[in-house]
N, C-alpha and C positions, 0 to 999 in steps of 0.2 A: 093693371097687369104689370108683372116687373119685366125687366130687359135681360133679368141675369137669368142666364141658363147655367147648370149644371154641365161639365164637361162628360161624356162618354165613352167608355172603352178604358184601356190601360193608361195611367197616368206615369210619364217619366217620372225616376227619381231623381229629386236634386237634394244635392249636401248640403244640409243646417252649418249656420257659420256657426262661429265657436261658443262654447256656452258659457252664459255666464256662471258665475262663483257662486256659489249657493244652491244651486240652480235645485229640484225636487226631483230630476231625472236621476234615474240611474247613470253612471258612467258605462259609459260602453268598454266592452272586454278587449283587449288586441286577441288579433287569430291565432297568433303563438299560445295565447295563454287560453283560449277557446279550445284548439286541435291537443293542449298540454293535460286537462280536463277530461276530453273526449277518450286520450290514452289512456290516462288513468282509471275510467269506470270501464269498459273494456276488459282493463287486464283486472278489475274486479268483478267482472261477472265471468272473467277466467278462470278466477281464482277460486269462486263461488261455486262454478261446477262441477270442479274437480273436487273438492269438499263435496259436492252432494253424490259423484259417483262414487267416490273413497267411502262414505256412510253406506249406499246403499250395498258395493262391495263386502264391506263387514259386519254387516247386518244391523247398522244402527240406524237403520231406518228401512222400510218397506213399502215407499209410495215413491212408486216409480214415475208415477207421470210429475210429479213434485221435479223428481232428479231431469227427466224429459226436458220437461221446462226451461230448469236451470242451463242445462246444456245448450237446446235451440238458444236460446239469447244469448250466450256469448256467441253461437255460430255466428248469428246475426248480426252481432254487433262487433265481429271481427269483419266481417264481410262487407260491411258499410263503411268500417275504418279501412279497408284496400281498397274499394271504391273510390274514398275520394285521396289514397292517396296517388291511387293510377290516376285521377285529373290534376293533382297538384302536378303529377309529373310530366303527362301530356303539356301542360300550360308551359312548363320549364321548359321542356324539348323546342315548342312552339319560340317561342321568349329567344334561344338560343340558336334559332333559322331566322332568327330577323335579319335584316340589313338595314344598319344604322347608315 
């Protein structure tokens, strides 16, 4: 019988030292260039629904749960980009009541 046991529950995360040059992994994205991504599909399903209410508007099109659609997801997905920018801001406020 072996002595190793398997650990249980939540494992902490710890930070990989740096990687080597070649390496097969993807590079990891910085948050700026992640939340800069996030903006931009956003204001492309912005963009998206108002092209599908303008169609339905002028009759070039007639499936409405189509345009429905189109609309909800930018709701949604404006609604998730205030989300986390109310916690980026919460964290700053926070950040800003410190005492150093």
């Amino acid at each position: 019988m072996s002595d190793f046991i398997l650990p249980v529950g939540p494992q902490p995360i710890r930070p990989e030292g740096p990687k080597a040059p070649g390496s097969s992994e993807a590079p990891e994205k910085a948050f700026k260039d992640v939340l800069a991504e996030s903006i931009e599909k956003v204001n492309a399903l912005q963009k998206e629904a108002d092209s599908a209410q303008a169609a339905l508007a002028t009759g070039k099109t007639d499936n409405v749960a189509e345009v429905f659609t189109a609309v909800r997801k930018a709701e949604l997905a404006f609604e998730t980009l205030m989300q986390i920018r109310n916690k980026l801001m919460d964290a700053y406020d926070e950040i800003q009541r410190m005492r150093i």
